[in-house]
C-alpha positions in Angstrom: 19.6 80.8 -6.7 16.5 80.6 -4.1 14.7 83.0 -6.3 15.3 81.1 -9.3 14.2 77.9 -7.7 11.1 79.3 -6.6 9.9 80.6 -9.7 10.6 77.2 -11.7 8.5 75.9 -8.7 5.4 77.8 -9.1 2.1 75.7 -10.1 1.3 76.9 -13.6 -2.3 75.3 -13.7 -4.7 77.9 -15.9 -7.9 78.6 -14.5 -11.2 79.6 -15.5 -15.0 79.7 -13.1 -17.1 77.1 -13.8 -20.0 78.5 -14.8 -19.3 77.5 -18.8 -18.7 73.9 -18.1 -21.9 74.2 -15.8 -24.3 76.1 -18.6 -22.8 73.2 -21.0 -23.9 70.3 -18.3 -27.5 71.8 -17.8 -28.5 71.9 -21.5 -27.1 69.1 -22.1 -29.3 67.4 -19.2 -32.4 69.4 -21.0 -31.8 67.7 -24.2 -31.3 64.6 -22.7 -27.9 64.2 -24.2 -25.7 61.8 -21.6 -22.3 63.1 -20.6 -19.0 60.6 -19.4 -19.5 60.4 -15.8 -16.5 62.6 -15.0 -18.4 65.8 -15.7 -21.4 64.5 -13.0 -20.3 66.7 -10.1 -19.7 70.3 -11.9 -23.3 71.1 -12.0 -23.1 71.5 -8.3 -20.1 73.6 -8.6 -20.9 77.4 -8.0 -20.7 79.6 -10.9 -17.6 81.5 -9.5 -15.6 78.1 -8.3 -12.2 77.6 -10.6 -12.0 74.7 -12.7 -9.3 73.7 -15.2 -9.1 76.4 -18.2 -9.1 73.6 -20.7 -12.7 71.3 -19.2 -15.1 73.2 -21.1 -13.5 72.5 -24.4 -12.6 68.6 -23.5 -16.3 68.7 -22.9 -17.6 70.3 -26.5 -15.2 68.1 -28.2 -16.3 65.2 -27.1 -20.0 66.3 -27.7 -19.1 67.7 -31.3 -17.8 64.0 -31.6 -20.8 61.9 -30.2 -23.5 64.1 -31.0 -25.7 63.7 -33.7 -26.7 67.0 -34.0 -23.8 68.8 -35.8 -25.4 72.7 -34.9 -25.5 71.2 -31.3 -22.9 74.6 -30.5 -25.2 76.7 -32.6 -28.8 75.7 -30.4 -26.3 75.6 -26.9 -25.5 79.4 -27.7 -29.2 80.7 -27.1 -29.3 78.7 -23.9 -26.2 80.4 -22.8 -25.8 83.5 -23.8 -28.8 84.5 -21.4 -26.9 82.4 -18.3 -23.0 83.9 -18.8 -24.9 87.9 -19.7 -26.2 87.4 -16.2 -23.3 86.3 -14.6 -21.1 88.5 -15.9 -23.7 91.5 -14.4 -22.4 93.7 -17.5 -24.6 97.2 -17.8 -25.8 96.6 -21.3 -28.6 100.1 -21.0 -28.3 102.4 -24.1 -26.7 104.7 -21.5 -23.4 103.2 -21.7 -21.2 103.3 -24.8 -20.2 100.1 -27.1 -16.4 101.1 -26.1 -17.4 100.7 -22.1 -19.3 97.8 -22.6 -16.5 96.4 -24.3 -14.3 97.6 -21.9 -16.4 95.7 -18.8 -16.6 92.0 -20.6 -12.8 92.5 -21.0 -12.0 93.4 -17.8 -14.5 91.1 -16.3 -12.9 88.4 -17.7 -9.3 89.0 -16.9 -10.5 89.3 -13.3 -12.1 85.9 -13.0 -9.9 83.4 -16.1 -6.5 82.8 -16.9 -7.0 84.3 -20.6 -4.5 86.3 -23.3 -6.7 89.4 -24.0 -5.9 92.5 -23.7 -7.5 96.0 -24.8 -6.2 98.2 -27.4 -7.1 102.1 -27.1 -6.9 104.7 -29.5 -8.8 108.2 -30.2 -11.5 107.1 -32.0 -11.6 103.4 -31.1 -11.1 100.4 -28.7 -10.4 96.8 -29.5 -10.3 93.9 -27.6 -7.5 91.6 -28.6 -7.2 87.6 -27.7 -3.9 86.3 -28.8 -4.3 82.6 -30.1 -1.9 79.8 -29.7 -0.9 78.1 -33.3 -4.1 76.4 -35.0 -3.0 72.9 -34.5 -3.1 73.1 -30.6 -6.1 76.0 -30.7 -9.3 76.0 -29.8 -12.1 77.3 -31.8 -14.7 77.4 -29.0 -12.9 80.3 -27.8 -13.2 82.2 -30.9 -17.3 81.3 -31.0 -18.1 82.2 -27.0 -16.0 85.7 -28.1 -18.2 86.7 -31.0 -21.6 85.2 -29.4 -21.3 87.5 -26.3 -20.0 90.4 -27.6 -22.6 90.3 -30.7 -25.2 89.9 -28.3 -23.8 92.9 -26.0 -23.5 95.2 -28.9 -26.2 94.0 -31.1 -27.6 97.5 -31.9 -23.7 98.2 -33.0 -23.6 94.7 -34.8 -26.1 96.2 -37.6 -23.8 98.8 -38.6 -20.6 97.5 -40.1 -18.6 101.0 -39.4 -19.0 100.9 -35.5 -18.2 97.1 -35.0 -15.0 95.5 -36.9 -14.8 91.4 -35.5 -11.4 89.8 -36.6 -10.6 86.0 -36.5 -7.0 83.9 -36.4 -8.2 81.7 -38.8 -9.4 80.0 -42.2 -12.9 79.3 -42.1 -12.6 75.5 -42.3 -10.8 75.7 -38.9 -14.5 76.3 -37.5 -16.5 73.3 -39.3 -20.2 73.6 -39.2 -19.9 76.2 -36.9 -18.9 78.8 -39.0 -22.6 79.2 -39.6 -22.5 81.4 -36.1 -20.3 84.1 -37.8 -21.5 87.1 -40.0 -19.6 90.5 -40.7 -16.4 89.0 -39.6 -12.7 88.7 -41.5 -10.8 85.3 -40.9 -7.3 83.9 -41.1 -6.3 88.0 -38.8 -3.7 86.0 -36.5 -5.8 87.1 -33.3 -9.6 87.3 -32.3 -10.6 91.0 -32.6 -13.3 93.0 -31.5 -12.9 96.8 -32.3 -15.7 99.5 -31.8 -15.9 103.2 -31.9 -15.8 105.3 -29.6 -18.4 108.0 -29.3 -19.0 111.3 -27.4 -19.5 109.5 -24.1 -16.0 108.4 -24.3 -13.6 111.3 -23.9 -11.8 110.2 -21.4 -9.9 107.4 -21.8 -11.5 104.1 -21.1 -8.8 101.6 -20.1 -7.8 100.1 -17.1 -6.0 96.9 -16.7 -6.8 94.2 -14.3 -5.5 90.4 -14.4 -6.3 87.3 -12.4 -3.7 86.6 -9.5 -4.0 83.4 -7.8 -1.7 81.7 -5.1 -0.3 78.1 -6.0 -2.9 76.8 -3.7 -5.9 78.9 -5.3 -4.6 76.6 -8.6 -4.6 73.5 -7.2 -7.6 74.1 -6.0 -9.3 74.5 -8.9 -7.5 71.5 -10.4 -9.2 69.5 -7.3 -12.5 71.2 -8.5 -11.6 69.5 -11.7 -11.6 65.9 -10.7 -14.7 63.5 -9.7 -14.6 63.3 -6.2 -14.6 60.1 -5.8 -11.1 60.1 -8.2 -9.7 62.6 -6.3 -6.1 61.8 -5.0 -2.8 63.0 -4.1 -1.3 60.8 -7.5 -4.5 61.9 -9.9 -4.2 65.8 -8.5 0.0 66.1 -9.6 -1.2 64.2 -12.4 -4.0 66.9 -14.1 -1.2 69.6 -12.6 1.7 68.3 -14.1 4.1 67.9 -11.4 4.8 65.2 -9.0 3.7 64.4 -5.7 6.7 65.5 -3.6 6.6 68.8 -5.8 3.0 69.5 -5.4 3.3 69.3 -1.7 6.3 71.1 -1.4 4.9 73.7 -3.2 1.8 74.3 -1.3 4.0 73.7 2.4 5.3 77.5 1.5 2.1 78.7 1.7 1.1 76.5 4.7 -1.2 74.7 2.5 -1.2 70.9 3.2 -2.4 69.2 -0.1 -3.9 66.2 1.8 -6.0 68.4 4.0 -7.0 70.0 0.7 -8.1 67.0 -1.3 -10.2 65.6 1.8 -12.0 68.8 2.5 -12.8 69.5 -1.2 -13.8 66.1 -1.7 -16.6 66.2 1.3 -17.5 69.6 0.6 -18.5 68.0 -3.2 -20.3 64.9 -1.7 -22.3 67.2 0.9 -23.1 69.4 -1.8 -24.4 66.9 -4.2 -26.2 64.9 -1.4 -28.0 68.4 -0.6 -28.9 69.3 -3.9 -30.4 65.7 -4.3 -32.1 66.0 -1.2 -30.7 63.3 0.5 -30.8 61.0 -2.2 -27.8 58.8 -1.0 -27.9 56.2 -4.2 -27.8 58.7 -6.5 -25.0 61.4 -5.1 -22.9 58.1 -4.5 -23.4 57.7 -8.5 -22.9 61.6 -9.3 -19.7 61.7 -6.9 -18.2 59.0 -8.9 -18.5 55.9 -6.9 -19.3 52.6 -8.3 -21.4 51.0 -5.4 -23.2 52.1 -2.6 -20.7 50.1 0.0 -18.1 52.0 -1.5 -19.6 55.5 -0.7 -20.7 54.6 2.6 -17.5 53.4 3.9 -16.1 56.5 2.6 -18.5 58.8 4.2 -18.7 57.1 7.5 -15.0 57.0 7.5 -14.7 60.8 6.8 -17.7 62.1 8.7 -18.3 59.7 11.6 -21.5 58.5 10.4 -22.9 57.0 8.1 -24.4 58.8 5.0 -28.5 57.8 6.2 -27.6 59.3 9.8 -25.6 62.5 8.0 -29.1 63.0 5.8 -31.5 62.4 8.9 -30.1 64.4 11.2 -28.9 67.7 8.7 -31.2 67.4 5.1 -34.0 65.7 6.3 -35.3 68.4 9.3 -34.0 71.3 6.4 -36.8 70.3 3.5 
């Protein structure tokens, strides 16, 4: 029965790094395209920090909805394609095959994101395969960061229709505008698809599986990652998790994780960040952490710290720049 318990217990939160909600924040600073204050404190996220799996695509909805510039996904893929290549440090030298390549952006991904995909081998070929969830609650950004990447990591493939086969779930309405992106593809396949051939590098199988494993607190985490810090609470945090507050701590106790502990120490660690990055700008990381006033942020700080936010940047940013 204890087993049984546990498992019904267990935080279910899906993850993903932040780095796509980050690349999404910074061009849309460099357009000069203003984002809901909520999504002020991930650009001082690191790249490899967890976040909640679904931000990125709260955040292109609402641009695809206030945006004026309907290709806005079509001009953010050059901008990121050259920023998520980089972090995901794949080899993409002629030396290594379309099947390996394919291979690594898989693996890479199960590794660091709560995601469906899996990879398909057979003798002459390997596929990567992303289950979808039905089209009325999927996401089609999914579908579009899938085929930019992996067109761009086997573009000399993409050329030749033989070596490269790209399947999508849906109809081509499901994709709007953005269906412009796509070229040599078949749509309305029940999964995203990516199959290549193997060549003569590739005699020995290529597969190995690797998936994301996270502790209940390594979820909750990157749910409190997910919230402005000046938001961030006890109520708000079972709130974005989906459980309630006696569950969420009860949870985290059997990993002797306290949540409050948890939610103060991210919540500094955000407002010393941002303060850093702004170089002791106090007015505007009170703004960018979420608070409304400066009084407010101050009698926060001081409260949390022991002094107040001029002494913090006087005595530990000021002597550093």
């Amino acid at each position: 029965m204890w087993i049984l318990f546990r498992c019904f217990q267990m935080i279910k939160y899906k993850c993903r790094p932040a780095v796509h909600t980050k690349i999404v924040c910074e061009y849309c600073e460099l357009i000069n395209f203003p984002l809901p204050d909520e999504y002020n404190h991930f650009k001082y996220l690191a790249d490899t920090d967890l976040i909640g799996f679904n931000t990125i695509t709260n955040l292109l909805r609402y641009i695809e909805n206030n945006c004026d510039n309907k290709y806005f996904f079509i001009d953010l893929m050059q901008y990121f394609i050259q920023r998520i290549i980089k972090f995901t440090d794949i080899d993409l030298s002629a030396e290594v095959s379309d099947a390996q390549k394919l291979l690594a952006f898989t693996q890479f991904y199960n590794q660091v994101s709560d995601l469906n995909w899996c990879n398909i081998e057979t003798q002459h070929s390997l596929a990567l395969v992303a289950k979808r969830s039905p089209q009325a609650i999927a996401s089609k950004y999914d579908d579009l960061f899938i085929y930019s990447c992996i067109t761009h990591i086997l573009r000399h493939s993409f050329k030749d229709k033989l070596n490269l086969i790209i399947e999508l779930p849906f109809e081509r309405s499901f994709y709007g505008v953005d269906v412009d992106l796509f070229d040599n593809v078949t749509f309305n396949c029940q999964s995203m698809s990516v199959i290549v051939a193997k060549d003569e590098r590739d005699v020995n199988p290529v597969m190995a599986e690797n998936k994301l494993t996270l502790s209940s607190s390594d979820r909750v985490k990157a749910a409190a990652n997910s919230i402005p810090p000046s938001a961030l609470s006890l109520p708000n945090l079972a709130n974005s998790i989906g459980v309630s507050e006696r569950g969420l701590q009860r949870e985290l106790r059997t990993e002797n994780c306290c949540v409050k502990d948890m939610i103060q120490n991210t919540r500094m660690n955000s407002i010393i960040t941002i303060l850093k990055n702004n170089k002791g700008n106090i007015k505007k990381s009170a703004y960018e952490s979420g608070f409304k006033d400066l009084p407010s942020f101050s009698r926060y700080f001081s409260k949390s710290t022991g002094c107040t936010p001029t002494q913090y940047v006087r005595n530990n940013i000021c002597n550093n720049l």
